[in-house]
VEXNUKOL-844251 format. One record per residue (C-alpha): residue number from 1; residue in three letters; x, z, y. Coordinates in steps of 0.5 Angstrom, whole numbers. Each point is the difference from the previous one (the first is absolute). Example, Ala and Ser with C-alpha at 12.3 -4.5 7.8 and 13.67 -1.06 7.14 Angstrom:
<sites>
  num  residu      x      z      y
    1     ALA     25     16     -9
    2     SER      2     -2      7
</sites>
This chain:
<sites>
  num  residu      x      z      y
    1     UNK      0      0      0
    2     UNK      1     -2      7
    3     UNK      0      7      5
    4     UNK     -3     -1      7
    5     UNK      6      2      5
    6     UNK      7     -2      2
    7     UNK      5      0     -6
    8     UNK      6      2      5
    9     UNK     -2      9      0
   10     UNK      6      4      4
   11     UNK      0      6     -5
   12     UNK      3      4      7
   13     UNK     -7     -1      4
   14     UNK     -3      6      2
   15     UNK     -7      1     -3
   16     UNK     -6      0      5
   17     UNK     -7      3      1
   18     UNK     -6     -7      2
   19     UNK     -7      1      3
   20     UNK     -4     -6     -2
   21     UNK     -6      0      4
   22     UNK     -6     -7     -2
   23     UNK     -6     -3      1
   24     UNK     -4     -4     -3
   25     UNK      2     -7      3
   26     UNK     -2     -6      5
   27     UNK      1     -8      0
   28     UNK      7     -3      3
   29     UNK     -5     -4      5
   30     UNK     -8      0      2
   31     UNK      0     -6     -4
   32     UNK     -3     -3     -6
   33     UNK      7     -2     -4
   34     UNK      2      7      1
   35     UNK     -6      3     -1
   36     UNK     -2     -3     -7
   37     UNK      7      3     -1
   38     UNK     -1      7      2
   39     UNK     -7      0     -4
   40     UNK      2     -3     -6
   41     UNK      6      5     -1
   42     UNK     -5      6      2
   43     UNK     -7     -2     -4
   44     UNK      5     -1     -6
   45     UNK      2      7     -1
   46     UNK     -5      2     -5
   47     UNK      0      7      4
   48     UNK     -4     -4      5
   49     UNK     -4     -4     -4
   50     UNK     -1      3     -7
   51     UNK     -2     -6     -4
   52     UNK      2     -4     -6
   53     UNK      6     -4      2
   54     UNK     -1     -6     -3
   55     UNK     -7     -2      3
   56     UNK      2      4      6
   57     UNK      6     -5      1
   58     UNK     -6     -6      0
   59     UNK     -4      4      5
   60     UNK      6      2      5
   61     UNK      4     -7      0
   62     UNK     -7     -5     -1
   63     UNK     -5      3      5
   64     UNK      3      6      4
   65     UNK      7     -2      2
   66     UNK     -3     -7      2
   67     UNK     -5      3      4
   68     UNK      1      6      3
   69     UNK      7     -1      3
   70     UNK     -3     -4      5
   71     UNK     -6      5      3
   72     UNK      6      5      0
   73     UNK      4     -3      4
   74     UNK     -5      0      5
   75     UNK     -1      7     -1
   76     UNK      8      1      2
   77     UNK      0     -3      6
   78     UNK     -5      4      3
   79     UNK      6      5     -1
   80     UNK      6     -3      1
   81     UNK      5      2      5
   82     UNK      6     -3      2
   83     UNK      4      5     -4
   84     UNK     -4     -2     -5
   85     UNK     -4      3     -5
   86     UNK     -3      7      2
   87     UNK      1      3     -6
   88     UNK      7     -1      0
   89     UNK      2      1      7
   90     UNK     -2      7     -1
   91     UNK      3      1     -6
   92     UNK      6     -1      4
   93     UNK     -2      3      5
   94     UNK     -1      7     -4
   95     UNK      6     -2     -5
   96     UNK      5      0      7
   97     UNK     -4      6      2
   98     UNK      1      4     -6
   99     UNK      7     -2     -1
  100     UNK      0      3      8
  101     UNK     -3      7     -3
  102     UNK      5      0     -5
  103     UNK      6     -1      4
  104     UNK     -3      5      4
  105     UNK      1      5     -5
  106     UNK      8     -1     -2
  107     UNK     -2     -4     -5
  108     UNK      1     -8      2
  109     UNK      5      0     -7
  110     UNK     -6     -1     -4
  111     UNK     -3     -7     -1
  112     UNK     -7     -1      3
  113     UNK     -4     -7     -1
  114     UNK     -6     -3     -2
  115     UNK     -3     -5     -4
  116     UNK     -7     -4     -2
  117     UNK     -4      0     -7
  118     UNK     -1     -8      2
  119     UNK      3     -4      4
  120     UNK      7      2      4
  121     UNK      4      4     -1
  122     UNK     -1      1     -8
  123     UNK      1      7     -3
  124     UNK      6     -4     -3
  125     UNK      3     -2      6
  126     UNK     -1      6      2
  127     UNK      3      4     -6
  128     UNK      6     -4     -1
  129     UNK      2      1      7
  130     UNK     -1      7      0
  131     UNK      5      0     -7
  132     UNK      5     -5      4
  133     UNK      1      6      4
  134     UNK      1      5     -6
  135     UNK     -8      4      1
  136     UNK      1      3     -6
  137     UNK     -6      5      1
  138     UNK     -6     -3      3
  139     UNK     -7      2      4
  140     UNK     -5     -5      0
  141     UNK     -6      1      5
  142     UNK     -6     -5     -1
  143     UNK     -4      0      6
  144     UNK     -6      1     -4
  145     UNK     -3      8      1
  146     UNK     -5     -1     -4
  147     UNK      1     -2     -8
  148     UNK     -2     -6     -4
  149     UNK      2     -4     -6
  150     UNK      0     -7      4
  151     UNK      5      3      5
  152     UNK      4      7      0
  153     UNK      0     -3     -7
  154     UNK      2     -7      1
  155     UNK      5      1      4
  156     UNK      4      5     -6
  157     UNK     -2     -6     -4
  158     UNK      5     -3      4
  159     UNK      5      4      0
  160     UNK      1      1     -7
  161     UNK      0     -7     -1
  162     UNK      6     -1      4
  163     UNK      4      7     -3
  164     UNK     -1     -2     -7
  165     UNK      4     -6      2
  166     UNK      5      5      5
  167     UNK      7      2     -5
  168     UNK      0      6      4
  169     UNK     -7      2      3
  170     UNK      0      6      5
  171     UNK     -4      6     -1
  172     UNK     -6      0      3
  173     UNK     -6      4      2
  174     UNK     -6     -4      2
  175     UNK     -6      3      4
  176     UNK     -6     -2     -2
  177     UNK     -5      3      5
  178     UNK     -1      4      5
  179     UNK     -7      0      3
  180     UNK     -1      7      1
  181     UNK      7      1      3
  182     UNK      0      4      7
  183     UNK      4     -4      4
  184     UNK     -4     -7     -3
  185     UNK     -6      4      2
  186     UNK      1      3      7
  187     UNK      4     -7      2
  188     UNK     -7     -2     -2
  189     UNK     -4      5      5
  190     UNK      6      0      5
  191     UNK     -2     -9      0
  192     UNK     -7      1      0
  193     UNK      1      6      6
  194     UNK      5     -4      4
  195     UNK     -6     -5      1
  196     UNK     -6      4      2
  197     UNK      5      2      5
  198     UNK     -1     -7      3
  199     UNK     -6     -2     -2
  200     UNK     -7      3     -1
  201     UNK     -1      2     -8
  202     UNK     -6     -4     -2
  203     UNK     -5      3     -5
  204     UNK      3     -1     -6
  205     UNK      6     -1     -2
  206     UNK      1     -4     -7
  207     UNK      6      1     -5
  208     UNK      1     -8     -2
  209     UNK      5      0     -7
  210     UNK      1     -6     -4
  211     UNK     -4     -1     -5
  212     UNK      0      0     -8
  213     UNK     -4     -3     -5
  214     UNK     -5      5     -3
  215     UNK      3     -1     -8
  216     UNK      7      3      3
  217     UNK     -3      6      2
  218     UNK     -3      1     -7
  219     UNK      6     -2     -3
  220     UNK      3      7      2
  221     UNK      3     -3      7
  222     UNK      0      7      4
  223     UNK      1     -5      7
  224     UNK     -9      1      2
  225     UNK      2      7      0
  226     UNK      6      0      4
  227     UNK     -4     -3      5
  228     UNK     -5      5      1
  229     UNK      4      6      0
  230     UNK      5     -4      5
  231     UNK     -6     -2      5
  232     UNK     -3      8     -1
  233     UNK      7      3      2
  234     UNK      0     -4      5
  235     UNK     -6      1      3
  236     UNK      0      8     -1
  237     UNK      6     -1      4
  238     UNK     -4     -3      6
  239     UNK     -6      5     -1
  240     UNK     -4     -5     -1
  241     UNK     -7      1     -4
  242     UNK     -3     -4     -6
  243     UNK     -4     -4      5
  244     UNK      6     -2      5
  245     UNK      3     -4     -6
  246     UNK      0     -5     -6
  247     UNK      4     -3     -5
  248     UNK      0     -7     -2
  249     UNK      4     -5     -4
  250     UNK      2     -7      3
  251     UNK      2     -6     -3
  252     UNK     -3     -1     -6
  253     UNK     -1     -8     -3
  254     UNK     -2     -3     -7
  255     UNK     -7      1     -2
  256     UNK      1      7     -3
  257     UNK     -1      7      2
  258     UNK      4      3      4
  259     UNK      1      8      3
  260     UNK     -4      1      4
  261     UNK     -4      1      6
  262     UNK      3     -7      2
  263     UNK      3      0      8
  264     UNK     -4     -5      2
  265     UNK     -7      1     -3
  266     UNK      1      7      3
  267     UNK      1     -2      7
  268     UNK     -6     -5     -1
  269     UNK     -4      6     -2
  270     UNK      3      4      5
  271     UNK     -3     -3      6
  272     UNK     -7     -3     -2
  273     UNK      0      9     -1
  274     UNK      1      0      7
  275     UNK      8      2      0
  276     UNK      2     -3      7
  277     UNK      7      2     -1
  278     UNK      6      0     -5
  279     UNK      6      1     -1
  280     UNK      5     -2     -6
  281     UNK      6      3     -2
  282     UNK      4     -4     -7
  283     UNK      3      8     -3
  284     UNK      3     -6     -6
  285     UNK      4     -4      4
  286     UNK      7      2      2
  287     UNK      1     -6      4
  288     UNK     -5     -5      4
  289     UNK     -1     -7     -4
  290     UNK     -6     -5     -1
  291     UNK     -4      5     -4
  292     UNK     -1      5      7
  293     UNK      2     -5      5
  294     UNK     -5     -6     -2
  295     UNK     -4      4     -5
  296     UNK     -2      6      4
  297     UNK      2     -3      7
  298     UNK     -4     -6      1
  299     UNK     -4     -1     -6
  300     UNK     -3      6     -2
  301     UNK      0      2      8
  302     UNK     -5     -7      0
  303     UNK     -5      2     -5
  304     UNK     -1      7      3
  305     UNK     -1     -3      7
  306     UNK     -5     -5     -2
  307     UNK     -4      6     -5
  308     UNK     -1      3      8
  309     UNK      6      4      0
  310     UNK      2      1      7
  311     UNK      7      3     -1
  312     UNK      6     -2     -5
  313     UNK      7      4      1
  314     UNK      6     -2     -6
  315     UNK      4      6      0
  316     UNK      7     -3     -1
  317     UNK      4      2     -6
  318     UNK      5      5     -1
  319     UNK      6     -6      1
  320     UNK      6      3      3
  321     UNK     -4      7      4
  322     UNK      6      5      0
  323     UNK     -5      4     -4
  324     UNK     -1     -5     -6
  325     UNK      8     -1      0
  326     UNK      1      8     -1
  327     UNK     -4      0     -5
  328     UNK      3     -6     -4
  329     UNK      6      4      2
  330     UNK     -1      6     -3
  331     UNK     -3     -2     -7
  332     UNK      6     -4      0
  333     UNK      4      7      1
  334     UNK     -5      4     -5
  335     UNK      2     -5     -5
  336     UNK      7      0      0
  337     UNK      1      8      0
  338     UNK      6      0     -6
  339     UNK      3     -6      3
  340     UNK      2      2      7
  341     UNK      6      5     -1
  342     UNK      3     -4     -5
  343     UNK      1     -7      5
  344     UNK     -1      2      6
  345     UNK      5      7      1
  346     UNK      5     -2     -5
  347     UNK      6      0      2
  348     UNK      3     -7      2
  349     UNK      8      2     -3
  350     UNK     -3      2     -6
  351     UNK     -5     -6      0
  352     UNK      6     -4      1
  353     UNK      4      3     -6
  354     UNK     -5     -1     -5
  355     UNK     -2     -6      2
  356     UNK      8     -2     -1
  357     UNK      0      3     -6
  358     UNK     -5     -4     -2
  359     UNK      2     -7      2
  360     UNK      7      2     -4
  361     UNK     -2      2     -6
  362     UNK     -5     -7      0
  363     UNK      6     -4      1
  364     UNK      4      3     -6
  365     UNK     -6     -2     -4
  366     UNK      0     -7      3
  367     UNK     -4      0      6
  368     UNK      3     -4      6
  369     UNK     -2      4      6
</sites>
């Protein structure tokens, strides 16, 4: 076997401590070249659509891909910025601001980077280059607080995938959720709290997280629950009471049932109920992208004003909000704890020592460097 990575391992390199942070992943360019791209590498991941693969494969390169590429670009478009694709420009911007706590803190020696479940960076990239600079103990963050099989657990699919073909893989500790977490949850407030500063609190406030199909929570998928218990938190932290807010899910499609209530049917009802005003907030969503930005922002935003609604306010996402980064931050340290002292404060000669002790003993036995 062939292993990933580079041939030429200096046997004196000082190992390191990464933080790999990712998120699901958005198309090179709002086009529809690049979104049957995207999509066909997304919808294939039998964690996303749990379907025989054979007739599945039919389904996907005969009907979808030759007709939804084309409706999603335009649905892009509406969101593209100059810098590109939202998702990925606050990924960079929570990434820069991560490394800026990090250095902050005396810890810029370890490796701080991010990846993308589809898409660009790969986890694979992101991987091989955290082994290119010796990352030999690794923390990988997915930005996904509440857990599901189709996205947490996809992305740990991936990661396996590439160490199964590393010949020396790092030790890792994976964080697969964090939806009732206190500094995710107060970030959470804090945002919502930030925002009635500056603009009137509407009459509800609706928590909108992507949805699922129903068979998945059925199936033993404990991300319904996590949601709840995520919207719940943060509505206690606001003092609000059971009528000032709902959960819903959003972006369902397909002809199955998903969880519900669904967003958009919701908000329908909700204004020929006479709720005039709304505010949504997607606790779900570490960063913008199309699913809060067009789906939310414009979409949903439309079908309540045309029910009779009168005011809709879009709660930005946490993105790269001081509060959200100390929160990545601190689960990251939290999750390091044994680490730490034996990277961070080892002393730098005997470091060096061993290392050159290392290197000769691999050069008795052969080895060039």
């Amino acid at each position: 076997m062939k292993y990933l990575g580079k041939s030429d391992y200096n046997h004196a390199s000082s190992e390191k401590l990464g933080v790999l942070i990712t998120n699901l992943g958005t198309p090179e360019a709002a086009t529809p070249s690049a979104l049957r791209k995207y999509l066909g590498e997304f919808l294939w991941d039998p964690r996303v659509v749990e379907f025989p693969r054979p007739l599945w494969w039919l389904v996907l390169n005969l009907v979808i891909l030759r007709i939804r590429p084309r409706r999603s670009a335009a649905t892009y478009a509406k969101i593209w910025t100059k810098e590109g694709s939202p998702l990925m420009a606050h990924t960079k911007s929570q990434l820069a601001a991560l490394k800026k706590k990090f250095t902050a803190n005396n810890l810029e020696h370890i490796e701080v980077d991010f990846a993308m479940r589809y898409g660009t960076p790969s986890i694979e990239s992101a991987l091989l280059k955290m082994q290119d600079k010796n990352v030999t103990r690794l923390v990988v963050l997915p930005l996904y607080p509440q857990y599901s099989g189709s996205t947490t657990g996809s992305t740990f699919d991936a990661i396996a995938n590439t160490f199964s073909k590393l010949r020396w893989m790092p030790e890792l500790r994976f964080i697969n959720q964090y939806p009732d977490d206190e500094k995710y949850i107060s970030a959470c407030a804090n945002q919502i709290k930030h925002y009635w500063a500056t603009h009137k609190q509407s009459q509800v406030l609706l928590f909108s997280f992507h949805g699922l199909p129903k068979r998945y929570l059925l199936a033993g998928d404990p991300y319904h629950c996590q949601c709840y218990k995520t919207a719940r938190l943060i509505a206690e932290k606001l003092q609000l009471n059971e009528n000032q807010w709902k959960l819903t899910f959003q972006s369902r499609f397909g002809r199955e049932e998903w969880l519900q209530p669904y967003t958009d049917k919701t908000l329908e009802a909700m204004a020929k109920e006479s709720i005039k005003s709304v505010d949504v907030f997607c606790p779900g969503f570490a960063a913008d992208c199309v699913e809060t930005l067009e789906e939310i922002d414009m979409l949903n935003r439309e079908i309540f004003l045309d029910a009779g609604g009168e005011e809709f306010q879009y709660i930005p996402a946490l993105n790269d909000n001081e509060d959200h980064i100390e929160a990545i931050y601190q689960l990251a340290i939290n999750h390091m704890q044994g680490w730490s002292a034996s990277l961070a404060e080892f002393d730098v000669n005997q470091q060096q020592q061993e290392n050159l002790l290392s290197q000769r003993r691999a050069k008795e036995v052969g080895a060039e460097q």
